[in-house]
N, C-alpha and C positions, 0 to 999 in steps of 0.2 A: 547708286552703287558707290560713286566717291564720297556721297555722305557720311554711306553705311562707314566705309571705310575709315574716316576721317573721328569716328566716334567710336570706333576699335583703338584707332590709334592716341585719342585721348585719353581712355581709358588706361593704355598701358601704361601714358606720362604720367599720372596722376599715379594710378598706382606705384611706380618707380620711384615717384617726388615723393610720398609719403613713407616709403618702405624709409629710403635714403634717410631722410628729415626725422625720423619715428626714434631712432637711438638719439639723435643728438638730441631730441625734447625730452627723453629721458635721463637723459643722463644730467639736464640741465636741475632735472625737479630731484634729481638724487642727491647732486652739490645744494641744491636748496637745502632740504631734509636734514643734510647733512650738516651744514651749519648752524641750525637752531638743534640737535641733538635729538632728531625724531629719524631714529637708525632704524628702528622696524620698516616703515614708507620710504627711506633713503634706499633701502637694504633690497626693497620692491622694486624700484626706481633702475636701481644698477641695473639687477637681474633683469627685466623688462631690454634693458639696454644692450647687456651682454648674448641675448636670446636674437636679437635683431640684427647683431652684429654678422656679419657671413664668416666664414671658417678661416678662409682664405685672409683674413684682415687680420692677422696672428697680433701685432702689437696693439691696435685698438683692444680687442680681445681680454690679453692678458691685463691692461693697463686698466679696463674696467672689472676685471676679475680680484684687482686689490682694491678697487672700491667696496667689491663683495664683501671681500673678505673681511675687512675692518668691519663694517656695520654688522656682519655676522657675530665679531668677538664680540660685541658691546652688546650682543640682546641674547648672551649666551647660545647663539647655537652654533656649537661647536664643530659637530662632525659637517655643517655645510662651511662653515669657515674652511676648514680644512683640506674640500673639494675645492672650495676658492685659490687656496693657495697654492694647490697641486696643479688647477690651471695657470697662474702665475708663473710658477716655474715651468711648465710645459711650455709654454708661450715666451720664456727668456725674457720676461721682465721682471726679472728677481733680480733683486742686491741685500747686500747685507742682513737689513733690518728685515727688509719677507722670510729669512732662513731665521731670523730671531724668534718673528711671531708665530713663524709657522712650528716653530720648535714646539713654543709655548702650550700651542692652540694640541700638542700630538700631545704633549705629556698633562694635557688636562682629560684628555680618552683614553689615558694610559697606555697607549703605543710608546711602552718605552723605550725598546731596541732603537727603535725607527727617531725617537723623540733624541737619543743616546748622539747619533751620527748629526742630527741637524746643529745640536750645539755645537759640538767638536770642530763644524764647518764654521761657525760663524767665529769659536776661537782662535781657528786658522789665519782669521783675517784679523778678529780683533782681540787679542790675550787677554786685555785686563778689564775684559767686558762684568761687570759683575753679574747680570744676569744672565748672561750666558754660563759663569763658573756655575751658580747656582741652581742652575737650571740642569746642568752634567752632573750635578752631584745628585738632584732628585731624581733623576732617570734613572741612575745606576744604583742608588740607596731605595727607592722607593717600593720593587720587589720583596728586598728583606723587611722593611718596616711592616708592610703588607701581612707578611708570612709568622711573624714576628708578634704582632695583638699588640691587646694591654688589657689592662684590666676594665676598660668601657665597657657597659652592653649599650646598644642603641636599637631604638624602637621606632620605624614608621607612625606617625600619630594620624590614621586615619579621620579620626573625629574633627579635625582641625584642617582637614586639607582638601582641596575644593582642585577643579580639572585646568585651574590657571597657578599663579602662582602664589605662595601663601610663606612669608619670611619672617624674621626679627622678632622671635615671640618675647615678648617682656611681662613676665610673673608679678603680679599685684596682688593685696589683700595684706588682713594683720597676718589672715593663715594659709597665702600664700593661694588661693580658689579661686584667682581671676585669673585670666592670660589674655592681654593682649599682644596684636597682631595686626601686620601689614598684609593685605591682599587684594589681585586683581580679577576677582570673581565676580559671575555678573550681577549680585547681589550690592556691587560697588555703587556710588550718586554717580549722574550722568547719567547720557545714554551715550558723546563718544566715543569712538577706540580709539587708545592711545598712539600717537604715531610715534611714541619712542619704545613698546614692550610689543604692540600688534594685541593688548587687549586692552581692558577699560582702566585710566587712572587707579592708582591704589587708594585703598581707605583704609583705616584703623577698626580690628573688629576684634570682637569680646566672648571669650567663653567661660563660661562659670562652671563649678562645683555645683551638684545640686548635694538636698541632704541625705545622700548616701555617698556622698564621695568621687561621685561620677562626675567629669564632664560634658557640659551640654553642648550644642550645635552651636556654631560663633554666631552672632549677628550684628548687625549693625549700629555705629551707635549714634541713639537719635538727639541729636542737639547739634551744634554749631560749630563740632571739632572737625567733624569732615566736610569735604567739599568737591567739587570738580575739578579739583587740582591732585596733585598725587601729596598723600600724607602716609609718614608711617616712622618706624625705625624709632620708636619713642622710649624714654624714662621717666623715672618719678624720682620726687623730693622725699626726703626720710618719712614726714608726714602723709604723702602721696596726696596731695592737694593742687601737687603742680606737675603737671606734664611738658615734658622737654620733647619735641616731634621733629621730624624732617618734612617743610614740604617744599614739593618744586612747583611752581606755578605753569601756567605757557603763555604764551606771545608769538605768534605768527609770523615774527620780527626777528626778534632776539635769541639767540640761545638760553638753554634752559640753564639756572642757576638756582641750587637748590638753597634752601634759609632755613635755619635752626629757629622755631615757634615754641611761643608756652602757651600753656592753655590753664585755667584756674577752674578747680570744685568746688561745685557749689550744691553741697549736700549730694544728691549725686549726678547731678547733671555736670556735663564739661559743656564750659562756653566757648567761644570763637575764639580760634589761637590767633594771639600778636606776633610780629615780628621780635625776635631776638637780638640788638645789635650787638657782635661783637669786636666788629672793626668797622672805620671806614672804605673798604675795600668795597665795592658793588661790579666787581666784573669776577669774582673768586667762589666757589661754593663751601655750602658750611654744609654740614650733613651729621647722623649721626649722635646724637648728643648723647655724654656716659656722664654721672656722677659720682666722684669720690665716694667711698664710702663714711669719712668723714666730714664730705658736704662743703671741703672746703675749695673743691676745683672743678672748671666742666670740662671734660675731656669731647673732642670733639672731629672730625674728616673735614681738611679743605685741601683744595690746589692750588693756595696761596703763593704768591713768593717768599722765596727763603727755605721751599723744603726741600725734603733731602732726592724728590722725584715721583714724579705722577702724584700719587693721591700719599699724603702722610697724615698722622695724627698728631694733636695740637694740643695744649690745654690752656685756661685762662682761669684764673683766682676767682673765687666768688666770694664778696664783700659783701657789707652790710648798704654800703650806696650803689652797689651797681658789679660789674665786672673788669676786674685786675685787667693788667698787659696781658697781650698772648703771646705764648712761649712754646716753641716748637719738643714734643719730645723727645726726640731726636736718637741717637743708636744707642744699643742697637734694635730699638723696634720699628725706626723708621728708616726704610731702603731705596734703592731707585727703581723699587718698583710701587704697588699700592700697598699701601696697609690701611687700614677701614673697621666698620664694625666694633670698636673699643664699649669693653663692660665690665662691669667689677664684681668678683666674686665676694661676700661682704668682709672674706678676711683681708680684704685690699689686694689682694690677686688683679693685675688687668688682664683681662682676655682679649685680646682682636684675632682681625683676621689679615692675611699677608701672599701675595702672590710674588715678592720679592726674595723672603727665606727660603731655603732648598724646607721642601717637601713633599706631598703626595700629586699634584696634578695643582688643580688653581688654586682659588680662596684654599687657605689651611688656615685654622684655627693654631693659637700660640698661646702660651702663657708668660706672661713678662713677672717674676715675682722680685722684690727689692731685696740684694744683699745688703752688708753689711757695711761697705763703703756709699751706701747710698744709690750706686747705677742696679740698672735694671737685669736680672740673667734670666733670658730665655730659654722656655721648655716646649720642646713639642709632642704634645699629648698622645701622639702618636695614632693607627689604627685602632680600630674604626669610627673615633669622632672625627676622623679625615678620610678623603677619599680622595680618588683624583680629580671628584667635581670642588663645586664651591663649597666650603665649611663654614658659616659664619653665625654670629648672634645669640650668644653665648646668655640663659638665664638660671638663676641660682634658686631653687627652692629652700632660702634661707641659707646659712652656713652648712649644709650639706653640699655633697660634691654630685648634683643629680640636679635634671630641671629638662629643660629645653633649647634644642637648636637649630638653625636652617640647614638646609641643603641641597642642591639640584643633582645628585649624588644619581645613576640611574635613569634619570628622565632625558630622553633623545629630542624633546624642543627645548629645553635647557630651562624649565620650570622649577622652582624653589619650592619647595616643602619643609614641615616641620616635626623634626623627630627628638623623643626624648632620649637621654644619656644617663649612667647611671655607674660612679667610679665606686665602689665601699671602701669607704676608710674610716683608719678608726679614728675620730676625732673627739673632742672633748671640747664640749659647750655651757655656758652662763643664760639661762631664762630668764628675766627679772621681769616682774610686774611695780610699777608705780603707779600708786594709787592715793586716793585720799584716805583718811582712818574713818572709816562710818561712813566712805562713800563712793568715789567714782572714780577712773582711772585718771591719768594725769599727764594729756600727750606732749602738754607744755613742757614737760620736766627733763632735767638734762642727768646724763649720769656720768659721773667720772669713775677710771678705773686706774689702781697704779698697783704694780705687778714688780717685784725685787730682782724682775731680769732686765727693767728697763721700760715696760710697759709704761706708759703714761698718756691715756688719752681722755676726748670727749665722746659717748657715744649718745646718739638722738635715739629719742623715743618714740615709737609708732604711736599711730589715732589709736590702739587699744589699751594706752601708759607701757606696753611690752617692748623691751629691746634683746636683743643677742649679741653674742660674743664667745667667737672660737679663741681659748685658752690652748696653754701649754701644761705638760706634767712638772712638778716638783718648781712649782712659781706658787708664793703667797701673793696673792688680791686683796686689795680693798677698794670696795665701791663705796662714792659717798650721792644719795641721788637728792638733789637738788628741786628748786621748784617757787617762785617767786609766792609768797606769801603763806611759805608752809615751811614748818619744819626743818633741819635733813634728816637724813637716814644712813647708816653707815652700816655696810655688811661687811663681815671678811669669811675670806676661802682659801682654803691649804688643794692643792691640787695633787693628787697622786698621780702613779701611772696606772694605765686600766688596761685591759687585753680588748674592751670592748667599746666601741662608741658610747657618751656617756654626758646626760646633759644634769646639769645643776639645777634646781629651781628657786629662785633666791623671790621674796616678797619685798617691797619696799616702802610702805606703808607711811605717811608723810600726814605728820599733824597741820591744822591748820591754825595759825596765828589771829583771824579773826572770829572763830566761833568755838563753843565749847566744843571738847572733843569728847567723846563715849569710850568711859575703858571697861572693855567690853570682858566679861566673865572675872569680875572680884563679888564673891561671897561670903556672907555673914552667917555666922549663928542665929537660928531662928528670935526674934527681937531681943539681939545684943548686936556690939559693937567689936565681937570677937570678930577677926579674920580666918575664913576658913582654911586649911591647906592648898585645895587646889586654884586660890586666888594668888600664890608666888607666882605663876608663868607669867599672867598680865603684867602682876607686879614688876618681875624682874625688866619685864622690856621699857615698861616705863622709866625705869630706873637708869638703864642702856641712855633709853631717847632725852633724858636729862643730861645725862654724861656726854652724850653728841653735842647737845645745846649748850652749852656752859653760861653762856652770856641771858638763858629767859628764865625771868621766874613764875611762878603759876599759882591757881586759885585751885584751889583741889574739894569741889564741891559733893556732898553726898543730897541726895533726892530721896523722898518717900511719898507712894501715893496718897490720898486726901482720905484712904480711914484710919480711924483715931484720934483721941484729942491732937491739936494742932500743936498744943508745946509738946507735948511728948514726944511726936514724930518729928519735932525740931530739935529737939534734946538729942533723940537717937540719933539721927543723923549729922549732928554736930561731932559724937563722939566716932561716929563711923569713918567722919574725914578724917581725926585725929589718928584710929588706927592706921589709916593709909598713910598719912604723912608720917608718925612714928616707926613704919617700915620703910622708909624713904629714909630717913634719919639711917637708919640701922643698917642700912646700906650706901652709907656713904652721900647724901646728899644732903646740903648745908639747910640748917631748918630756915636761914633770911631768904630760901629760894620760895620756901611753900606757903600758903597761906588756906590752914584748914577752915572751911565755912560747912554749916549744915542747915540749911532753905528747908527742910522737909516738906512740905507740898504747895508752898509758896509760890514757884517756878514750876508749873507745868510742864512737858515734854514739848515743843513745837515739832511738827512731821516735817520731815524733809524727804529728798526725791527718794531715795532710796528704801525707806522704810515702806514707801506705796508701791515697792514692786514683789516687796512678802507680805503686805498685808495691805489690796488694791483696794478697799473697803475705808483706806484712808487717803484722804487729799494733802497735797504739799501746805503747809501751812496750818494745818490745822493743829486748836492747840489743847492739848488734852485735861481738859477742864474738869471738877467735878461734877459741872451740870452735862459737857459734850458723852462722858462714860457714861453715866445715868440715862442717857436715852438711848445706848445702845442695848441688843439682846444681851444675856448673861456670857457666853462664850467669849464676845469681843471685847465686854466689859474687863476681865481678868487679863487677855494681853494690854490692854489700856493701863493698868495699873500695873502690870511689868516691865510694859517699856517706862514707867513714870520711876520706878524704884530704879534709880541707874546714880554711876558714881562718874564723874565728871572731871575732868582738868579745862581750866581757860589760860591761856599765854596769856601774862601782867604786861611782864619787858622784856625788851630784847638787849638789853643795855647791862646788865647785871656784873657789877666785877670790870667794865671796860673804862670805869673812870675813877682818881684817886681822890683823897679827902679835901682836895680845893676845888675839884669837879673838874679835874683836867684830863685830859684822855690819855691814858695808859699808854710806855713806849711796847710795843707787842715785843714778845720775846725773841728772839733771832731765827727762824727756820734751821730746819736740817741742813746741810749743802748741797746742792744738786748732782744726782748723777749724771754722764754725760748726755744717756737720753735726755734726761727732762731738761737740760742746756740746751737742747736742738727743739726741744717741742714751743711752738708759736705759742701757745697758750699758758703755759708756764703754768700747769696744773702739777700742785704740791699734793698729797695728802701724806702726812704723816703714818707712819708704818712699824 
């Protein structure tokens, strides 16, 4: 019986010891958690603690109920934050800063009555709290904004959005048909769950355009860009060859600190992303990475010293050896609270996002656009690209005011989604293609643009030679587009005003200096040397691309296929250069420039790539012979001999005119004087106007 007894009475110690002992081992793996920034399993850890606690122990209680609460705001879920902090204050271990957060945490669920009084409490105590002002003014403005619109629509983008979270969509392609994305779907690498979200690391994933215009189902991208680590919140280089990524690593150790990665394409595979160094700081996180639309800065998230509080945005110069000093933003887009998420709309618009500025609930989307003195004036886009969830990750479908963005707008685990947006405006756009003449686009090529309001810049050229450019009405342009071993090109445009959105389509066509070039459509009289009329338009542009050039002279070749006596056909086409060059003459260009030759079938045709994509029946190199025609059928024999009858220019010099009769180099005549833009612009691009 005293056994029995003796083994009841162990029971209940053991019991007791463990019940007692059960919170404090929780609560110890919660401060673990909590220190390496694994809030989801910290957030488990309290709760576990708080549940163990007895009712009666009010200060235990509350004091682990703002451990709740914290790892609640940090993995979005909101409405248990805010049960956390209602036990807080029930339990009278509130001060200041719990009536600060708790504020926060109410006017992100849009309790704004209730969100209205918590501020006013905390200014009670503290007046020149800035977020607490901030925070009273969105409570009591953010009904009206609400009620208020704008001209946004926004759209749930079901196709993209899986039952975890799915953020930071970023638009790729020459035609804008890729969108990548961050997501912790279980399609993610791994098999653990995160202990900082409560689902699997995020990965970077992909959805296309198919060819109907549809998007396809994201998936996964197979190469060495994702990993077991969380990646995501990416950009591209103008060329989109280089990807700027956030990832965070773990360590079991350490707190997580996240690092700004490139990753390099390689036709189309992405290889293993490196680390980015932007400072020696290794206790700071970099996140986030935004590129200028001029490519000349990386805009960037860290918690460095020197910001203006919690999380600011940063930017740092991008060089040709590496990357500038880093330089804080600074106001007004950076507050004492976070700002994060930084993007560029391509008119150089920054987008972020800001839980520091008075607006609708958390994350709110901003527009920072550049006056005229140089600082930043913000705009808030207002209803409904905001809400009172998070708003962030702003992508542009080219210079239109439409694309994509996240959100947790709706979702009670506090899950991110991705919806598209969609402002109409009328805006007024430049297309240009550059390309080679008789061949291929030209992604090398740089384009300058200068505009009589001031305008003065460089812009990059897409992998398709295609760039864009949102203009102004009643501004004359001149683009000159450039290109290392070609030509230039010089366009001009008068800009009116239009009632309607309204794109230009400008061509840029770029002779090349080391190979004959093809002027394409100059015709003759059936065997003379007459010039037909409708060979002026080539004409003329040749004429143009001489006057751009001033400084080359050229070989101005006529060809004829290989029937007929061989002097004759060298005869004719001797006088056929002449016609072209004595039109050149007659139009103003100096005859020491030209030099008329007539080969008639001497100089066969050599194929180049582009000729074997109208006519695949012929290989690169081949050279159209009169034995190579002769063994074709009759049909492909007669374009053999059309492509052979073509008129020709070759660049001689490029020196022409730049040196005087002792061979000395010319003093260049004095430039215009600059306007005050082109004084400010780094590149000190002139074009005469």
């Amino acid at each position: 019986m005293r056994t029995k007894q003796c083994h009841i009475f162990f029971v209940i110690f053991v019991f007791l010891f463990l019940f007692s002992c059960g919170p404090e081992r929780d609560m110890k793996k919660g401060e673990k958690f909590l220190a390496i920034g694994e809030y989801y399993d910290a957030a488990e850890a309290f709760k576990a603690a708080y549940n163990k606690t007895p009712a009666k122990e009010k200060t235990q209680r509350g004091q682990r109920a703002i451990k709740m609460a914290v790892c609640y705001e940090k993995i979005n879920a909101t409405q248990k934050a805010i049960a956390a902090y209602r036990n807080v204050i029930r339990y009278k271990q509130d001060d200041v800063e719990t009536h600060l957060a708790f504020a926060r945490q109410l006017l992100k669920n849009a309790n704004y009555k209730e969100a209205e009084k918590e501020f006013q409490l905390v200014l009670d105590s503290l007046p020149d709290n800035t977020l607490a002002m901030n925070g009273l003014k969105s409570a009591q403005e953010a009904p009206q904004i609400k009620q208020l619109g704008s001209r946004y629509t926004v759209k749930k983008m079901d196709i993209f959005n899986s039952r975890r979270a799915d953020y930071s969509p970023m638009l790729a392609g020459d035609e804008y048909d890729q969108l990548y994305f961050t997501s912790t779907r279980n399609e993610a690498q791994g098999d653990e769950i995160s202990g900082i979200t409560g689902a699997k690391p995020g990965d970077i994933f992909l959805s296309q355009k198919d060819d109907k215009g549809k998007w396809t189902r994201p998936q996964t991208i197979e190469s060495g860009l994702n990993s077991e680590y969380d990646e995501g919140a990416c950009c591209f280089s103008a060329d989109q060859r280089t990807m700027y990524l956030t990832q965070c690593s773990s360590d079991p150790s350490y707190p997580r600190y996240a690092t700004i990665m490139t990753a390099q394409r390689s036709d189309a595979a992405w290889a293993k992303p490196t680390a980015l160094e932007i400072t020696h700081d290794t206790l700071s996180s970099y996140a986030h990475p935004a590129i200028s639309p001029d490519e000349q800065w990386l805009y960037f998230v860290s918690d460095m010293p020197g910001g203006k509080g919690g999380l600011d945005i940063w930017r740092c110069r991008i060089t040709a050896v590496g990357l500038g000093g880093v330089e804080n933003v600074g106001s007004p887009v950076n507050t004492e609270g976070d700002e994060m998420f930084p993007t560029f709309r391509p008119n150089g618009d920054l987008y972020f996002s800001s839980n520091g500025h008075p607006g609708l609930g958390g994350l709110d989307i901003f527009i920072a656009k550049v006056g005229k003195d140089g600082r930043y004036i913000l705009e808030h886009p207002g209803f409904p690209l905001n809400s009172q969830g998070d708003d962030f990750g702003c992508t542009f479908e080219g210079p239109h005011n439409r694309g994509f963005f996240s959100s947790n707008r709706g979702d009670g685990r506090g899950w991110d989604h991705i919806f598209s947006f969609e402002n109409p405006e009328i805006i007024q756009t430049i297309k240009g293609w550059v390309y080679e003449m008789d061949g291929y686009e030209l992604p090398a090529a740089q384009v300058y643009i200068v505009g009589n309001d001031g305008t003065n810049e460089r812009l990059s050229v897409k992998g398709d030679g295609s760039f864009e450019k949102v203009i102004d009405p009643n501004v004359d342009y001149v683009m000159l587009a450039t290109c290392n071993g070609f030509l230039n090109h010089k366009e001009e445009l008068r800009v009116d005003p239009v009632t309607e959105s309204k794109e230009y389509t400008l061509q840029f066509p770029l002779a090349s200096i080391r190979v004959p070039v093809l002027i394409d459509n100059i015709f003759y009289d059936f065997d003379k040397a007459t010039l037909r009329p409708e060979s002026a338009t080539a004409l003329d542009e040749l004429v143009k691309l001489l006057n751009e050039n001033p400084n080359i002279t050229i070989e101005l070749a006529a060809h004829a296929d290989y029937r007929g006596a061989a002097q004759y056909n060298k005869n004719l086409s001797q006088r056929r250069a002449e016609s072209v060059v004595r039109y050149l003459i007659e139009h103003g260009i100096s005859s020491d420039r030209l030099t008329p030759v007539g080969y008639g079938k001497e100089r066969p045709k050599k194929i180049r790539k582009k000729v074997t994509e109208k006519y695949p029946w012929l290989k690169v190199d081949d050279e159209l012979t009169e034995e190579f025609i002769k063994a074709l059928d009759e049909e492909k024999q007669e374009i053999c001999n059309q492509l052979n009858r073509r008129t020709e220019f070759t660049v001689l010099r490029t020196t022409y005119g730049m040196f005087d009769e002792k061979g000395q180099l010319k003093k260049p005549l004095p430039s215009k004087p600059k306007t005050d833009a082109q004084k400010g612009n780094d590149e000190g691009i002139i074009i005469d106007i």
